[in-house]
Structure formats: C-alpha cells, structure tokens
CHARMM internal coordinates of N, CA and C (Angstrom, degrees):
IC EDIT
DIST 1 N 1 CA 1.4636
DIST 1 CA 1 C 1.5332
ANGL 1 N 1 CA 1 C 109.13
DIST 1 C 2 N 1.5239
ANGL 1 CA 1 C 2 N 127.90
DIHE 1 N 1 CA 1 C 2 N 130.76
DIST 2 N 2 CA 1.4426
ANGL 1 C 2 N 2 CA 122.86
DIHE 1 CA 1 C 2 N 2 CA -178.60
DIST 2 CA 2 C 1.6917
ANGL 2 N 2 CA 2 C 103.74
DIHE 1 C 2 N 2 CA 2 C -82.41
DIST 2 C 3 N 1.0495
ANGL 2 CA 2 C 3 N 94.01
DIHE 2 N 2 CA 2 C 3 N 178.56
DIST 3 N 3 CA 1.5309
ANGL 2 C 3 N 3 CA 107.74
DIHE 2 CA 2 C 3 N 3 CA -173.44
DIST 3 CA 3 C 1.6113
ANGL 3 N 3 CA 3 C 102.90
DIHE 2 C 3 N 3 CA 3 C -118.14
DIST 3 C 4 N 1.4685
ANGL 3 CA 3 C 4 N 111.19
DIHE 3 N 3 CA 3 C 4 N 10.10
DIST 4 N 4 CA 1.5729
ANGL 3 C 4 N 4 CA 120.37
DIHE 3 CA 3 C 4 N 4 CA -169.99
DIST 4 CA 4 C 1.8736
ANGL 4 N 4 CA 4 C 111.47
DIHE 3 C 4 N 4 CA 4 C -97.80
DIST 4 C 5 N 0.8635
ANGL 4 CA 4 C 5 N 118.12
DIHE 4 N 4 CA 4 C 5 N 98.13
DIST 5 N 5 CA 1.4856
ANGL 4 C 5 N 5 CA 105.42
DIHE 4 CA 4 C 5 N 5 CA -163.93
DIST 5 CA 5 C 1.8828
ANGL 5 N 5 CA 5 C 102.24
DIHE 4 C 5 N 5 CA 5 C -89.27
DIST 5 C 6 N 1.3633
ANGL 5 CA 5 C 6 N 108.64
DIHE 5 N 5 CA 5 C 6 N 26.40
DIST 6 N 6 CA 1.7687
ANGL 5 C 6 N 6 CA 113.99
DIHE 5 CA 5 C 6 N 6 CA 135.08
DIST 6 CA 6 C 1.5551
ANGL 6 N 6 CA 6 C 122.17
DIHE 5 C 6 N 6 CA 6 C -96.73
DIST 6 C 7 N 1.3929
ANGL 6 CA 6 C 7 N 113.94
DIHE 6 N 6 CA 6 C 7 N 11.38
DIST 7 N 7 CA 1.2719
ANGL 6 C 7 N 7 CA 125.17
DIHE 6 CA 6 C 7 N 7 CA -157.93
DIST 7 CA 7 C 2.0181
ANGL 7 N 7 CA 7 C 93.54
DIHE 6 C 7 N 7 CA 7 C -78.32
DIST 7 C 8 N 1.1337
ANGL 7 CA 7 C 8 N 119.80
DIHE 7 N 7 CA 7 C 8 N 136.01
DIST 8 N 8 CA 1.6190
ANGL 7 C 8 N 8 CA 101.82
DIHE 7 CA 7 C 8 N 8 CA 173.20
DIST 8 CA 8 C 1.6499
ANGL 8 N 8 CA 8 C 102.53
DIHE 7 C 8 N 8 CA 8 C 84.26
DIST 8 C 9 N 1.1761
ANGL 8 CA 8 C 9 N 135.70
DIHE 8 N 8 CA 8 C 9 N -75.70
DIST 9 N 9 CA 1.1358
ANGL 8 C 9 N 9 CA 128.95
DIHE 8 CA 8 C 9 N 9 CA -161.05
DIST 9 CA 9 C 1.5488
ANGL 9 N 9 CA 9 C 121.32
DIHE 8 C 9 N 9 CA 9 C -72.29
DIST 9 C 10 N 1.5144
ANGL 9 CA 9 C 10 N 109.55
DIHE 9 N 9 CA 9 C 10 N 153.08
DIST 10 N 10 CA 1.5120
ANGL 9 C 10 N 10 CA 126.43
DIHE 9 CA 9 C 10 N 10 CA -156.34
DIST 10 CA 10 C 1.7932
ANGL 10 N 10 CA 10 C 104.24
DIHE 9 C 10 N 10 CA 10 C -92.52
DIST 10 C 11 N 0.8940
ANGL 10 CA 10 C 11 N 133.52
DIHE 10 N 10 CA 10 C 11 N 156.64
DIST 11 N 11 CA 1.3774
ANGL 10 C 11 N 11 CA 126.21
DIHE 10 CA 10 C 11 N 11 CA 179.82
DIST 11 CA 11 C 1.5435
ANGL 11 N 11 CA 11 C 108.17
DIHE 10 C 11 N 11 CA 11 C -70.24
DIST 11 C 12 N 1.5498
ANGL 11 CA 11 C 12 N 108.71
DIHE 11 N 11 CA 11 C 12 N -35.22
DIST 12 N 12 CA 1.4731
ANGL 11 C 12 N 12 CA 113.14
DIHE 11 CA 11 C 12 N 12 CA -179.75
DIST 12 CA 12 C 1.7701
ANGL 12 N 12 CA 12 C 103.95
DIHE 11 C 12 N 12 CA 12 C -70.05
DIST 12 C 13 N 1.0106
ANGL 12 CA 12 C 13 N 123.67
DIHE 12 N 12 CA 12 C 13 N -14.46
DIST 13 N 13 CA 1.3344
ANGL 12 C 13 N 13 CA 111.94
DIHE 12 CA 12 C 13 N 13 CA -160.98
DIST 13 CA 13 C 1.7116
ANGL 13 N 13 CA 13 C 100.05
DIHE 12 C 13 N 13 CA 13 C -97.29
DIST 13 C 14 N 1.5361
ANGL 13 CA 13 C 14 N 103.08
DIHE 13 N 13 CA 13 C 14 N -44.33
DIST 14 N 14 CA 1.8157
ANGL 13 C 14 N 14 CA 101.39
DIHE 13 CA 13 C 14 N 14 CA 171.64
DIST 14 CA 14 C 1.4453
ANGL 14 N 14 CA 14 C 108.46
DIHE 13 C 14 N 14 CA 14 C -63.07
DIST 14 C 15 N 1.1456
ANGL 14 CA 14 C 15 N 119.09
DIHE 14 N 14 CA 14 C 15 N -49.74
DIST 15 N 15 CA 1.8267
ANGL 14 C 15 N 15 CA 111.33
DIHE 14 CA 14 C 15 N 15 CA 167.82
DIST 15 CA 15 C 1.6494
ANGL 15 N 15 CA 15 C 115.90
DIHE 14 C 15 N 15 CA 15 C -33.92
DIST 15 C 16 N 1.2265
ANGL 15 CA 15 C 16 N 116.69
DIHE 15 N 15 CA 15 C 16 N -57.77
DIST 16 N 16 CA 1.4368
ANGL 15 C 16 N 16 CA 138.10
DIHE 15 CA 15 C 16 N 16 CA -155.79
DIST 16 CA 16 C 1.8626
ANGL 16 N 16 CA 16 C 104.03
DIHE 15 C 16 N 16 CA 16 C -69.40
DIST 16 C 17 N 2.2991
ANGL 16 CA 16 C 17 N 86.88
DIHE 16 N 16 CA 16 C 17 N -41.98
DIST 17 N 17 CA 1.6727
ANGL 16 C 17 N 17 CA 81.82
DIHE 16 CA 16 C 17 N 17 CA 174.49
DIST 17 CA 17 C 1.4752
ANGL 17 N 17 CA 17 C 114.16
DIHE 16 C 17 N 17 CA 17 C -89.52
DIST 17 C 18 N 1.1146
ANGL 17 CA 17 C 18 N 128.60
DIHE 17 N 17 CA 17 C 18 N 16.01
DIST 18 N 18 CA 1.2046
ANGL 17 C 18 N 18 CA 154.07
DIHE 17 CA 17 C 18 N 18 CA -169.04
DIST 18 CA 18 C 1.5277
ANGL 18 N 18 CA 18 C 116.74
DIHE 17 C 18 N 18 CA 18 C -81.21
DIST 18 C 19 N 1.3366
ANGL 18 CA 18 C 19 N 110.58
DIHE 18 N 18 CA 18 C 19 N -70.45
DIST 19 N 19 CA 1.5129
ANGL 18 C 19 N 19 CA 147.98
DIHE 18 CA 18 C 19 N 19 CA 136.02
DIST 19 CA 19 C 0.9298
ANGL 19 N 19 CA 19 C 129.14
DIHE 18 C 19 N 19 CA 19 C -2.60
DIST 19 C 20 N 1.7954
ANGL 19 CA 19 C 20 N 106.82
DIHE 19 N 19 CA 19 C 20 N -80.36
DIST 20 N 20 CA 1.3478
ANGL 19 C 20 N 20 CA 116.08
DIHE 19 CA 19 C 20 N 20 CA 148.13
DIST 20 CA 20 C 1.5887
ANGL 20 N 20 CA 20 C 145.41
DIHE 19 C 20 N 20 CA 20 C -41.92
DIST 20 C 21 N 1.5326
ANGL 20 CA 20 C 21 N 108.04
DIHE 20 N 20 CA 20 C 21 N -22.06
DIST 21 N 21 CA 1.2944
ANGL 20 C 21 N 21 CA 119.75
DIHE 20 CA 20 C 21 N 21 CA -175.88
DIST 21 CA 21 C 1.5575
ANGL 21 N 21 CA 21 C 101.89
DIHE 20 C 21 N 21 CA 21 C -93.77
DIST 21 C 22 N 1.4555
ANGL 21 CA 21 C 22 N 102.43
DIHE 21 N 21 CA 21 C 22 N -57.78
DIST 22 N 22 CA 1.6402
ANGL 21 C 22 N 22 CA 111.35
DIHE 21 CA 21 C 22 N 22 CA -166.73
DIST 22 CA 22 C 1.6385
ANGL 22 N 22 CA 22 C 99.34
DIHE 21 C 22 N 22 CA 22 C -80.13
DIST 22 C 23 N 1.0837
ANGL 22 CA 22 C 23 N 115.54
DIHE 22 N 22 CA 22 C 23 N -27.18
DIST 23 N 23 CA 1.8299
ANGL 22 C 23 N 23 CA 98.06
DIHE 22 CA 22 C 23 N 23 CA -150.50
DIST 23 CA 23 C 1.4862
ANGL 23 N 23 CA 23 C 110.30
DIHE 22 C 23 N 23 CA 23 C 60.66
DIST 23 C 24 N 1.6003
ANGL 23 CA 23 C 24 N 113.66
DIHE 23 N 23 CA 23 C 24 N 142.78
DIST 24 N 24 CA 1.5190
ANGL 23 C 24 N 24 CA 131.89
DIHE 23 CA 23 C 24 N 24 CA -173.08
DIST 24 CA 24 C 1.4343
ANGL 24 N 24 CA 24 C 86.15
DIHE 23 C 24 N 24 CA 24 C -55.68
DIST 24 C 25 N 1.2018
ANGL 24 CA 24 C 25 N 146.77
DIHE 24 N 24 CA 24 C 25 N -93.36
DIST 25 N 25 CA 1.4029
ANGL 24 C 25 N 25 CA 129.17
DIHE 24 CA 24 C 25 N 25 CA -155.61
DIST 25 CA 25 C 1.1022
ANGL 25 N 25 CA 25 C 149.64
DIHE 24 C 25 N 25 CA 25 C -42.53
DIST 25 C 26 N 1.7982
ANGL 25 CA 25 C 26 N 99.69
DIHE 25 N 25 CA 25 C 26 N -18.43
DIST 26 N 26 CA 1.5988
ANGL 25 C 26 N 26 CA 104.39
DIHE 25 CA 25 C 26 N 26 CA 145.50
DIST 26 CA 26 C 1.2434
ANGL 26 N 26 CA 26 C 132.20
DIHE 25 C 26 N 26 CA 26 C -91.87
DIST 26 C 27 N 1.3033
ANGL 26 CA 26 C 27 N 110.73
DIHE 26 N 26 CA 26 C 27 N -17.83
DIST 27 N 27 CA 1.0526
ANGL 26 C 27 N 27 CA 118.59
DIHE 26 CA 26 C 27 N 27 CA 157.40
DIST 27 CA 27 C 1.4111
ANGL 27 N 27 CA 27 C 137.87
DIHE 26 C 27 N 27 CA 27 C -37.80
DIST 27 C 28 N 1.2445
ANGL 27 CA 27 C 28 N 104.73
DIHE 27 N 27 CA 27 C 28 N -49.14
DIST 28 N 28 CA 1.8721
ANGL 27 C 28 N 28 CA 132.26
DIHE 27 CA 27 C 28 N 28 CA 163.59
DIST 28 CA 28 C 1.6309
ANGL 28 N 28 CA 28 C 104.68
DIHE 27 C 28 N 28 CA 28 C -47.78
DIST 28 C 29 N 1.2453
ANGL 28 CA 28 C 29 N 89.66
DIHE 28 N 28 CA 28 C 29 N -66.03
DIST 29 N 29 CA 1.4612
ANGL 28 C 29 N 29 CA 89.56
DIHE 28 CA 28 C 29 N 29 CA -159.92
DIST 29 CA 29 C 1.4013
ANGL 29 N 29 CA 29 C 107.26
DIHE 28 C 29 N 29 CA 29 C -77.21
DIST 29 C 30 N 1.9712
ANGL 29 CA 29 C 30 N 142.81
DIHE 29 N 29 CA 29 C 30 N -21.54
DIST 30 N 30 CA 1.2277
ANGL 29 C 30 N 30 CA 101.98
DIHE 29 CA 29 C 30 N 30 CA 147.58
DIST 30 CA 30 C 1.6328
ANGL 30 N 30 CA 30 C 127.34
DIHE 29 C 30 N 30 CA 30 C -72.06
DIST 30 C 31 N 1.6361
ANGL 30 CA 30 C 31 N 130.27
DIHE 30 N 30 CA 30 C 31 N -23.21
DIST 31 N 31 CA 1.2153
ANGL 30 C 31 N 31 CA 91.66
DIHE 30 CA 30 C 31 N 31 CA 178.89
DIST 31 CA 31 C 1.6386
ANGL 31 N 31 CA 31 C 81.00
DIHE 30 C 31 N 31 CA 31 C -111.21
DIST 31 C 32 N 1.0738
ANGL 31 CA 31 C 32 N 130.13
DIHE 31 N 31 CA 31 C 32 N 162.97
DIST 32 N 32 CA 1.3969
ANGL 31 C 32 N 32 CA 166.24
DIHE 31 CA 31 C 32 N 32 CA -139.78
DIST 32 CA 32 C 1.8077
ANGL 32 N 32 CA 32 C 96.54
DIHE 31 C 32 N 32 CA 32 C -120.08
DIST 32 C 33 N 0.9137
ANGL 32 CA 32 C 33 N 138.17
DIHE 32 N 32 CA 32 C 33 N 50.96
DIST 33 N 33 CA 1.3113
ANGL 32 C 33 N 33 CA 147.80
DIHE 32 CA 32 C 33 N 33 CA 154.80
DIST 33 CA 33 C 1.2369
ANGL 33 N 33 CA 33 C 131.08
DIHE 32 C 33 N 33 CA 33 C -110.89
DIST 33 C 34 N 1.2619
ANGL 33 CA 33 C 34 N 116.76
DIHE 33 N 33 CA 33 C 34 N 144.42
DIST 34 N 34 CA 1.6056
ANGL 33 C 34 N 34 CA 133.55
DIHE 33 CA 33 C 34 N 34 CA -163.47
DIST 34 CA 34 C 1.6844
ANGL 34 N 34 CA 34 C 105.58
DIHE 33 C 34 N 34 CA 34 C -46.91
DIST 34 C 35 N 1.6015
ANGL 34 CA 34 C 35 N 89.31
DIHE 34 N 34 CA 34 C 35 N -67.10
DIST 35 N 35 CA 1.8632
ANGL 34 C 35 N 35 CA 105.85
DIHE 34 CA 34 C 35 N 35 CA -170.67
DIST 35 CA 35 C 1.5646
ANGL 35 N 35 CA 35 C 100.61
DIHE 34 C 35 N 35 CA 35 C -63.00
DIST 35 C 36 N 0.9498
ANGL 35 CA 35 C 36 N 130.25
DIHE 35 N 35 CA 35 C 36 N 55.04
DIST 36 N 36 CA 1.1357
ANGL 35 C 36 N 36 CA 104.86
DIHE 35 CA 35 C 36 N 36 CA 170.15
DIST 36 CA 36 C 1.9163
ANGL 36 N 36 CA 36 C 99.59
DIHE 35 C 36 N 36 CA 36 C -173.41
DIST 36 C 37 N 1.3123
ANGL 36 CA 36 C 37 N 100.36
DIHE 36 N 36 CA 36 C 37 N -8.00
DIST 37 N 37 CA 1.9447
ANGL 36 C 37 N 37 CA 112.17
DIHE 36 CA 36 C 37 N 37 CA 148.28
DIST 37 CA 37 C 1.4270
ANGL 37 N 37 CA 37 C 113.47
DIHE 36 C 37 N 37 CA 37 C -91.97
DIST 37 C 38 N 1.3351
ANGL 37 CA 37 C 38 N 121.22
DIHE 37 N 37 CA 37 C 38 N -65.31
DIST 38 N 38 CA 1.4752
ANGL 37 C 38 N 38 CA 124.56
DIHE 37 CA 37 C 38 N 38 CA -169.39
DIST 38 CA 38 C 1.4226
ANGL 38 N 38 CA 38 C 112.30
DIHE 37 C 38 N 38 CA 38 C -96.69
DIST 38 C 39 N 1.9208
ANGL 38 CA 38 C 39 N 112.68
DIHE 38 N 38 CA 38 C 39 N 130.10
DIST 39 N 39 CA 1.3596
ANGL 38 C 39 N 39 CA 116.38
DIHE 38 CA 38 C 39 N 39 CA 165.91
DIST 39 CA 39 C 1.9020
ANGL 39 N 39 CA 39 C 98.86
DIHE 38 C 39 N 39 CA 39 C 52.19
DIST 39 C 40 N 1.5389
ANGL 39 CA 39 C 40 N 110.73
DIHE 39 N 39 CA 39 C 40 N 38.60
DIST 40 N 40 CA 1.2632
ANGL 39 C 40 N 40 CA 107.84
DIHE 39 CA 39 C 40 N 40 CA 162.17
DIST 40 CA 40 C 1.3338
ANGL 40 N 40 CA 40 C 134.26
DIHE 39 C 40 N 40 CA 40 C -66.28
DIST 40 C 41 N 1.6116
ANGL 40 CA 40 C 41 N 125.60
DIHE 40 N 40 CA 40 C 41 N 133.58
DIST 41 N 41 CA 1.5289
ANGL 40 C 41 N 41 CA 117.48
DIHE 40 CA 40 C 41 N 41 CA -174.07
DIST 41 CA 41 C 1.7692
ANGL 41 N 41 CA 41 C 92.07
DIHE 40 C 41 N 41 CA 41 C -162.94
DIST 41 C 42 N 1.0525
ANGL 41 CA 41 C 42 N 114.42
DIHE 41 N 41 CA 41 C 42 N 136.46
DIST 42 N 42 CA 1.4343
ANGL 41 C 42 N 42 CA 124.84
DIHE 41 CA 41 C 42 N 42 CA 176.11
DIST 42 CA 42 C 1.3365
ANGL 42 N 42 CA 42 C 121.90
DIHE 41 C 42 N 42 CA 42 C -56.52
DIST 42 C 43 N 1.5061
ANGL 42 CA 42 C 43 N 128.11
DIHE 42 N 42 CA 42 C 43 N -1.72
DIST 43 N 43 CA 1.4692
ANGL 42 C 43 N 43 CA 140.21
DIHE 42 CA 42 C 43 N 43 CA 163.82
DIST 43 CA 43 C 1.2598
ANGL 43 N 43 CA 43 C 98.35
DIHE 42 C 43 N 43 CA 43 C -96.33
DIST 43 C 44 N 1.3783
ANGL 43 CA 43 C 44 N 148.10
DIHE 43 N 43 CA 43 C 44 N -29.47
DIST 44 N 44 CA 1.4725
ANGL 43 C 44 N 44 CA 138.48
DIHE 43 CA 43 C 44 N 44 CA -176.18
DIST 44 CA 44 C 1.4332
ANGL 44 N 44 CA 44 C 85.86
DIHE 43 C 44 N 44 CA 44 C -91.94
DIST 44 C 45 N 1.5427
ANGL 44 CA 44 C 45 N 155.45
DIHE 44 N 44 CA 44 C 45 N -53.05
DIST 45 N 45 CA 0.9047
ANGL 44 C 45 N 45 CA 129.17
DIHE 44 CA 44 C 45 N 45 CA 169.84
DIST 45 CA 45 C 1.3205
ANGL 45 N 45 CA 45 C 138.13
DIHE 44 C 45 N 45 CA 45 C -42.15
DIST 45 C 46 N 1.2751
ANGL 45 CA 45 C 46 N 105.09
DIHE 45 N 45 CA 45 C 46 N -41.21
DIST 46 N 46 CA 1.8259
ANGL 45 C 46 N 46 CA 109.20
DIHE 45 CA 45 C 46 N 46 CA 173.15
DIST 46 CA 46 C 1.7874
ANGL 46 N 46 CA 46 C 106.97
DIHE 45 C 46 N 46 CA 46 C -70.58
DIST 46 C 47 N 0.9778
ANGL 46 CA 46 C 47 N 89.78
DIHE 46 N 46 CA 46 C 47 N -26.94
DIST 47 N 47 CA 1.7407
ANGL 46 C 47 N 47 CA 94.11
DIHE 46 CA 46 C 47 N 47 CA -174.20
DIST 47 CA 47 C 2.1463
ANGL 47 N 47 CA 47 C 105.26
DIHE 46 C 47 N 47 CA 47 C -59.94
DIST 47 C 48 N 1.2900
ANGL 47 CA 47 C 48 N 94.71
DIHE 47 N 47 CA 47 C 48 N -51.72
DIST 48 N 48 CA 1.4275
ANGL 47 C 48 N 48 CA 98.98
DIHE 47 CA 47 C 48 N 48 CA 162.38
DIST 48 CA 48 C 1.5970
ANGL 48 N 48 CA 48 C 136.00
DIHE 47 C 48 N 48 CA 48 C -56.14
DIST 48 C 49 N 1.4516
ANGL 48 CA 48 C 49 N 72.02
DIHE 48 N 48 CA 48 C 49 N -63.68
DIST 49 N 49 CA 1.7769
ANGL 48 C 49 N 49 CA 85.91
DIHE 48 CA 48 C 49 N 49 CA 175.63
DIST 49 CA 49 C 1.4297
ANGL 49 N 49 CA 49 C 119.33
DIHE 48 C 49 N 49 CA 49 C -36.13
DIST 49 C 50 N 1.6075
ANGL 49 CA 49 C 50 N 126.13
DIHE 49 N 49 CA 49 C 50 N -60.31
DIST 50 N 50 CA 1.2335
ANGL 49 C 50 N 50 CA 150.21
DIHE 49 CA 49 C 50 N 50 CA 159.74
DIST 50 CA 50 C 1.3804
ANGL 50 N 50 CA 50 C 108.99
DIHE 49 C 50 N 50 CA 50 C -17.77
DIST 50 C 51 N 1.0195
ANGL 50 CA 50 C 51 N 127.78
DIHE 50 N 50 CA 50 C 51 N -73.82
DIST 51 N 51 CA 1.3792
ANGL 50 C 51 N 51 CA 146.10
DIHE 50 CA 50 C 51 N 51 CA -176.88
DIST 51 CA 51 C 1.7540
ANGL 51 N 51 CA 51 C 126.54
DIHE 50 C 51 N 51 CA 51 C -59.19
DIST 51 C 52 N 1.5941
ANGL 51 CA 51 C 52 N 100.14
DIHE 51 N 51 CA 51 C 52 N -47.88
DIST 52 N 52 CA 1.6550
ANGL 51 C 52 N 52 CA 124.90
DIHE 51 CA 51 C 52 N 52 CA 165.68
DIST 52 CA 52 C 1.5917
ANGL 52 N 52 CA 52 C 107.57
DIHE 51 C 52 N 52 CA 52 C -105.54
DIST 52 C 53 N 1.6420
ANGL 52 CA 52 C 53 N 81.49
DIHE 52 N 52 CA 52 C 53 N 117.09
DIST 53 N 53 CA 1.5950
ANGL 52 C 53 N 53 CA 91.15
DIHE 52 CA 52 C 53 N 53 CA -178.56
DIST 53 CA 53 C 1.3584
ANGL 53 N 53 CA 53 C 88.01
DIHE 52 C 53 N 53 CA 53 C -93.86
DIST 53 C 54 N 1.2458
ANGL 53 CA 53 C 54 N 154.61
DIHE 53 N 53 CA 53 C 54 N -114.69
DIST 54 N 54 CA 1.4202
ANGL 53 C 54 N 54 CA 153.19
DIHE 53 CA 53 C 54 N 54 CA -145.40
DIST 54 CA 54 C 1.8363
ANGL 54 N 54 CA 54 C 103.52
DIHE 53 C 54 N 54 CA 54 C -10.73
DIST 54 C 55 N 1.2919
ANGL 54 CA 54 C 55 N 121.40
DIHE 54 N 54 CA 54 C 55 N -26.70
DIST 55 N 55 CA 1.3871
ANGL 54 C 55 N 55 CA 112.59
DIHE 54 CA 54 C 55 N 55 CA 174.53
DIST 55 CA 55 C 1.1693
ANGL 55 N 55 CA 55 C 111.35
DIHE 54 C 55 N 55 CA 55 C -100.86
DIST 55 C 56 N 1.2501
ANGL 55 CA 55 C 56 N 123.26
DIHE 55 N 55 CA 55 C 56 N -1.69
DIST 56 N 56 CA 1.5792
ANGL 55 C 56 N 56 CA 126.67
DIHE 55 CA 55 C 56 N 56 CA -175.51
DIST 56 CA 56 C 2.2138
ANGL 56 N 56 CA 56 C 92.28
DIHE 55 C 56 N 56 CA 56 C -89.72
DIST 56 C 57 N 1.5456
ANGL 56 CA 56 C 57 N 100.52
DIHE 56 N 56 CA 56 C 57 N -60.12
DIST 57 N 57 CA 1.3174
ANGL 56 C 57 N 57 CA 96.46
DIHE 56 CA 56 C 57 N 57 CA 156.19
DIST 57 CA 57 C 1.0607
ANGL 57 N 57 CA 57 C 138.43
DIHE 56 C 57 N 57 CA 57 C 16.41
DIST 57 C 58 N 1.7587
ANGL 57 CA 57 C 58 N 99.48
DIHE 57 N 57 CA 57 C 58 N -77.19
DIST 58 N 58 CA 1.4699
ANGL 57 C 58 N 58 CA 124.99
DIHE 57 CA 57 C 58 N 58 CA -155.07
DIST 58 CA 58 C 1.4585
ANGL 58 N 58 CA 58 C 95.83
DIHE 57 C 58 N 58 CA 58 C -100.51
DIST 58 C 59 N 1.1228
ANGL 58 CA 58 C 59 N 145.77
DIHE 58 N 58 CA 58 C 59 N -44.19
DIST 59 N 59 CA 1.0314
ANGL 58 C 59 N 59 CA 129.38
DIHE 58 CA 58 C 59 N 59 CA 138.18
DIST 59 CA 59 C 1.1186
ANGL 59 N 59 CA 59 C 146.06
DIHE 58 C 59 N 59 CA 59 C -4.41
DIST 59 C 60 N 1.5967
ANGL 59 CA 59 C 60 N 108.60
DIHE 59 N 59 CA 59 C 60 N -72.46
DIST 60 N 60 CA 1.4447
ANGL 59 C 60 N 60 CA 124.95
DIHE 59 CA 59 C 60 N 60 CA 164.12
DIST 60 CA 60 C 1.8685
ANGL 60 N 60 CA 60 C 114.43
DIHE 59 C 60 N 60 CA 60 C -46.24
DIST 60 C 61 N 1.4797
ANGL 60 CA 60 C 61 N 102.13
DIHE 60 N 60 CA 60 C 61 N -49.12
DIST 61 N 61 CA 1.4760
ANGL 60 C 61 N 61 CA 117.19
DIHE 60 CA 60 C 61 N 61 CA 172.46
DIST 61 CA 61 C 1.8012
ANGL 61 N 61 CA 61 C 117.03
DIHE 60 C 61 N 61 CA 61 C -41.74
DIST 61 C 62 N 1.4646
ANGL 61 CA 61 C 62 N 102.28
DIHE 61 N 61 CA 61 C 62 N -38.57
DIST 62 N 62 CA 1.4173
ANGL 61 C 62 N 62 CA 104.04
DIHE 61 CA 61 C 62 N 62 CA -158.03
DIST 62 CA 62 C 1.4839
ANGL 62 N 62 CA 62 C 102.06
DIHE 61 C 62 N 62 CA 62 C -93.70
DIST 62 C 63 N 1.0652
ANGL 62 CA 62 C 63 N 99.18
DIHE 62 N 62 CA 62 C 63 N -29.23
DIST 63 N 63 CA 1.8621
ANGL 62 C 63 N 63 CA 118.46
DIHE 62 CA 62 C 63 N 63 CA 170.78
DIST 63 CA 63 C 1.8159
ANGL 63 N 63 CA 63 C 93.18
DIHE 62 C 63 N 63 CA 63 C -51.47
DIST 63 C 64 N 1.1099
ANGL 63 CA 63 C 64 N 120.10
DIHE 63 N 63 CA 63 C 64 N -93.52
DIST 64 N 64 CA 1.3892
ANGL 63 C 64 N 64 CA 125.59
DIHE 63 CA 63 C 64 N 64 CA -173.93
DIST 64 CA 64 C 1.3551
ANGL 64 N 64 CA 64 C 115.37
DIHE 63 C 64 N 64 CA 64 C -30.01
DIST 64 C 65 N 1.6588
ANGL 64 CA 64 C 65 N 112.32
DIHE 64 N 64 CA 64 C 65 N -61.33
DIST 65 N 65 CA 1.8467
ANGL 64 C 65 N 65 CA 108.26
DIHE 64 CA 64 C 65 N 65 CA 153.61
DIST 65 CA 65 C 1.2495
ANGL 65 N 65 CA 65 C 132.55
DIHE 64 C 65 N 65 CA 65 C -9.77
DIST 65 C 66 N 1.3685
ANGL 65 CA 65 C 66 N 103.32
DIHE 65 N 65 CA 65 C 66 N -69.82
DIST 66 N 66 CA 1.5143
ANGL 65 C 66 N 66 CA 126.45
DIHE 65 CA 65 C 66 N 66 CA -174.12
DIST 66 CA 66 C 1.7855
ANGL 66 N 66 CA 66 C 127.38
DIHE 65 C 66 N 66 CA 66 C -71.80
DIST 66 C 67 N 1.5040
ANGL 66 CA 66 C 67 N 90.38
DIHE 66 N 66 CA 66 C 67 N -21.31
DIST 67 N 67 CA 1.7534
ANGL 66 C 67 N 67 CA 103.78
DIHE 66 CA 66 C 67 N 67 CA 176.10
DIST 67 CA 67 C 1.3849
ANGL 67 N 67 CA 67 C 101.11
DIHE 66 C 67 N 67 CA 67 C -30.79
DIST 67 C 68 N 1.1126
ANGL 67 CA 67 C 68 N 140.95
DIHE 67 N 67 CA 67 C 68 N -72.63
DIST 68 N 68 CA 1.5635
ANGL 67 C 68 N 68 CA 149.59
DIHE 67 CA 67 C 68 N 68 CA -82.41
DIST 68 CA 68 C 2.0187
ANGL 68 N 68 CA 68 C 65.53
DIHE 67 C 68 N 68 CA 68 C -124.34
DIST 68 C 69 N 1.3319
ANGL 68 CA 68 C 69 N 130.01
DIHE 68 N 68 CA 68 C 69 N -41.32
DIST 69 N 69 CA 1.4239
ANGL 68 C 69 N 69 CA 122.20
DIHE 68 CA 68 C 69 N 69 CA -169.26
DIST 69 CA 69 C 1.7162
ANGL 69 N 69 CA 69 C 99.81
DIHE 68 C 69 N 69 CA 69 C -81.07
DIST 69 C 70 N 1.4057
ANGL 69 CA 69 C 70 N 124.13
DIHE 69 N 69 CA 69 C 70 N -14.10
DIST 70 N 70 CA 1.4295
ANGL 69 C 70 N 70 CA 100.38
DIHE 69 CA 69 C 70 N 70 CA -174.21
DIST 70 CA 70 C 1.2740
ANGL 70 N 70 CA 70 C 133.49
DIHE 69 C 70 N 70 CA 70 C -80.12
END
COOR INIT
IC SEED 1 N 1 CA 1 C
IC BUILD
C-alpha cells in the first residue's frame, strides 16, 4: 500500500474531485489559472493541465491540502 495519496488517482478524477468541492470560481482564485476562470470545463482543464506541469503541480498540491476536507 503507498503512503502517496496521488497513488491510483487519474488527473481527471482529482480535477473532478476538485470541482466538486471548490466549484471553478474558487478554484481560480486559489490557483490563478486561465482554464479554470474563462469558458471553464474539466476537459479544457485536463487539456492544460497535461501539458503544464507547474500548473498540474499546483493542482496536485491543493488536492493533497484538501484530503483531510473530503
């Protein structure tokens, strides 16, 4: 068993539980990214994410944060 709680999970799925917790508008405003103020949708997010790791990162970061709230 890992001790990594990204261990198993899909980028779409921490986005998705992500989403669900914050809603896109808080979302924005803790991390400071495009996809996720304008014409936001969790396929234009992964579409980014994928590509930019420093925002995938922060993501990942806020995911781990937030465990302890899900």
């Amino acid at each position: 068993m890992s001790n990594d709680p990204l261990h198993g999970k899909t980028l779409k799925a921490i986005v998705e539980q992500l989403v669900d917790f914050y809603g896109f508008d808080t979302l924005g405003e803790l991390i400071n990214i495009k996809c996720f103020k304008e014409k936001a949708s969790v396929k234009s997010s992964l579409t980014f994410l994928r590509k930019t790791d420093w925002a995938r990162t922060k993501v990942e970061e806020l995911y781990i944060r937030t465990l302890p709230k899900f």
